[in-house]
Structures are given as C-alpha cells and as structure tokens.
C-alpha positions in Angstrom: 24.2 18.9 -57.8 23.7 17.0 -54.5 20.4 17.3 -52.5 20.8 18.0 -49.1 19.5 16.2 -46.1 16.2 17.3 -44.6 13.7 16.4 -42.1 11.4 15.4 -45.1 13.6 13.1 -47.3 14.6 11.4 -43.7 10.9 10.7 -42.6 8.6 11.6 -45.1 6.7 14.7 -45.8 4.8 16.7 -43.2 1.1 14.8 -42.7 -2.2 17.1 -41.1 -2.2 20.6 -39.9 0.3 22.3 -37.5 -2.7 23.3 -34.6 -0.1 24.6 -32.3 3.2 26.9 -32.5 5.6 24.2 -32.0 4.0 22.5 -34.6 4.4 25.0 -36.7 7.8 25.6 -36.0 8.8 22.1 -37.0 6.4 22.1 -39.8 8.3 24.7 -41.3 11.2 23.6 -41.1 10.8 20.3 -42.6 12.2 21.1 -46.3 15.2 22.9 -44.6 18.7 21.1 -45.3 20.0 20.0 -41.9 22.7 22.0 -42.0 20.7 25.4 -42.5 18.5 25.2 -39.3 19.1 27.5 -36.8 20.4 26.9 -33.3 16.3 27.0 -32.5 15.4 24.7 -34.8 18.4 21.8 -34.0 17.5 22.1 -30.6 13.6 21.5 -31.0 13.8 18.9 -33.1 16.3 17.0 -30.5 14.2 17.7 -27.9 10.7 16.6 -29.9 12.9 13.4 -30.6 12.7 14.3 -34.5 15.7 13.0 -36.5 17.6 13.0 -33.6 20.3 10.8 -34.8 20.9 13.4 -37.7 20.6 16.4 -35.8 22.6 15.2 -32.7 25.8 15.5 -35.3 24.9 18.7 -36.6 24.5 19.8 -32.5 28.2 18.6 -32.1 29.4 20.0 -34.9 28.5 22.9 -34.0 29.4 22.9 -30.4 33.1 22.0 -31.6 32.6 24.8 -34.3 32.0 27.3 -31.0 34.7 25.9 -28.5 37.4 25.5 -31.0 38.8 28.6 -32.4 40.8 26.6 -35.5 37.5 25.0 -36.5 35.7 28.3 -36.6 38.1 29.7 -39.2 37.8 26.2 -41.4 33.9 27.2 -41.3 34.6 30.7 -42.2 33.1 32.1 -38.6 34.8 34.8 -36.4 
C-alpha cells in the first residue's frame, strides 16, 4: 500500500497553535493526501505559498479535468 502525499510528509508536521481561522484551515488540512483537498484548500495553500510546487499540479490537473470533457470521464466526473 502506497502513502499518499501530504502537506506533512512534504514539510514536516504542523508546529504551535492555529490562533487564527486561516490557520486553522491549513492546520487541518495538513495530514490530507494532496489529492483529497478541496478546491478551498488547493487554492489556500497556493496562495499562503505552502507546497506550492505540489499543489500547482494538482490545480492544473484539475483545471484540465473541468475544461476537457474526455478527461472528466477518465476521472469518473460528469
């Protein structure tokens, strides 16, 4: 069984308290797998520069995934 990618095994694990919401936001989504965030969560952690690299290609992916109807079907979307 493969580990997926997250936030934490890229950087490290979360360090102090999450004092504000956005903070919170990203500290709970540190253990997700890349590829489970939601929309919300790719786009705050490109704009909070966090992983950015990593999350830039999950944030084409699923651009291409919207604008291309044949790679919707090969993802299983409608």
């Amino acid at each position: 069984m493969t580990q997926s990618t997250t936030v934490s095994s890229l950087i490290g694990p979360w360090k102090g308290v999450a004092e504000t919401s956005l903070q919170e936001r990203c500290r709970d989504a540190w253990n997700t797998p890349l590829d489970e965030f939601s929309d919300l969560e790719v786009a705050t952690f490109l704009n909070q520069k966090i992983a950015a690299p990593q999350k830039l290609v999950e944030a084409k992916r699923r651009l291409k995934s919207a604008f291309c109807p044949s790679q919707r079907a090969e993802n299983g979307q409608q």
